[in-house]
N, C-alpha and C positions, 0 to 999 in steps of 0.2 A: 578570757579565763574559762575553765573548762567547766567551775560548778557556776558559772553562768548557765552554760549551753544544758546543763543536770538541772536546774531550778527552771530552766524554760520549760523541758523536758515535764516537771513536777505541774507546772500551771496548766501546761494544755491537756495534760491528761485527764482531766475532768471533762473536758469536752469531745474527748473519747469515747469514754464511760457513760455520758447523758446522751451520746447523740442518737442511740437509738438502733444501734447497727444490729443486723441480724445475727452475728456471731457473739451477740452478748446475752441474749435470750436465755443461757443459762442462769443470768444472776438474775436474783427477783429484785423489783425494783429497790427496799430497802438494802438492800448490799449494794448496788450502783450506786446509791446516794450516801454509804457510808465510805465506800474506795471514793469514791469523789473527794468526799470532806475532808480526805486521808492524804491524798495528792495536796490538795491544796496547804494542812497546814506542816506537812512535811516541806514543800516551797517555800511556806512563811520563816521556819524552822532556818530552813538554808539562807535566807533572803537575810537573817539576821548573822549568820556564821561568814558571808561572804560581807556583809558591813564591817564587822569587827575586822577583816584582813584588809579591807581597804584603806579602814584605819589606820592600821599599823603598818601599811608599808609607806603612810606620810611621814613613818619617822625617818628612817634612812633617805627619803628622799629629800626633807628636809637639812639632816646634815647635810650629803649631798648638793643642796646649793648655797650651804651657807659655804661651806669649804672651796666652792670651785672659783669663788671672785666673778662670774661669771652675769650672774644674778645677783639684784643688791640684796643683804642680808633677811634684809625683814620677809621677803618672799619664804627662806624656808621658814622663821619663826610662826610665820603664819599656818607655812602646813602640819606647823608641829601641834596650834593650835585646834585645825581641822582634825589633823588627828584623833588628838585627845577625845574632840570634840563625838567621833563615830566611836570611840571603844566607848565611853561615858553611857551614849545613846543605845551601846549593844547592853550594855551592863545595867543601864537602867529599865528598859525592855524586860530584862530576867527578874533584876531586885521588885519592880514595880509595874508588874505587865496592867494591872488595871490602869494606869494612870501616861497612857505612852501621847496624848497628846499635850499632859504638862512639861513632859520633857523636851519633846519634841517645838515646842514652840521657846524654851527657853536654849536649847542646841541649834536649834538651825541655823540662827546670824555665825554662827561656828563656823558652818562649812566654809562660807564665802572665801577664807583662807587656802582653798584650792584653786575657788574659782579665778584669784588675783595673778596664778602661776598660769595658767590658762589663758588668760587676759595677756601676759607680760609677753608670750612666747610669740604670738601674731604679731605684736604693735608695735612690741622693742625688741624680741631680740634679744640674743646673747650678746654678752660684749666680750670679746677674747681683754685679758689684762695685756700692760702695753709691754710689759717685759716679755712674755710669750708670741705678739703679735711680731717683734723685731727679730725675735728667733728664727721664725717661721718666714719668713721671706728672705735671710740667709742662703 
């Protein structure tokens, strides 16, 4: 995803800015250490805005395998709960920014609900339905 590669982009730039380079010599050191802080919470900023889409694209992928027969059901119900589970965590971050380790400790067994579709694709496998599989060797 692109504002991946924009949020990496945000982290190391601080290690740009401190490392000392000679063409920085024009900022005094308080300016270096305020672009730093600036980089960094404009990354945290992002790091939260690409949570919430990661959320949300567990919903359609959810339908997506409750629909396909392909995967047993409870797999998408589950991402539908992971879901919920990153928009809640982006939305509670904003409503409660002092408070992001109570949330965070009560959302985490949340995600596992991805991790079960991830688990399922290695070990088992799709299973084509047996009316499509008869079709397909036709």
């Amino acid at each position: 995803m692109a504002a991946e590669i924009v949020n990496l982009a945000f982290r190391m730039a601080p290690l740009v800015l401190l490392s000392g380079a000679s063409f920085l010599s024009v900022f005094t050191k308080p300016q270096l250490d305020a672009l730093a802080l600036g980089f960094i919470r404009m990354g945290g900023n992002l790091s939260e805005l690409i949570t919430v889409l990661w959320g949300l694209w567990l919903f359609p992928f959810g339908i997506l395998t409750i629909r396909s027969r392909f995967f047993p059901r409870i797999l998408g119900y589950l991402q539908f709960v992971s879901g919920f589970a990153y928009v809640a965590a982006w939305f509670a971050d904003i409503a409660f920014p002092a408070q992001p380790h109570v949330v965070s400790q009560i959302l985490t067994p949340l995600y596992f609900g991805e991790l079960a579709m991830v688990l399922w694709l290695p070990i088992m496998g799709a299973k084509v339905p047996q009316g499509e599989a008869a079709s397909s060797v036709s």
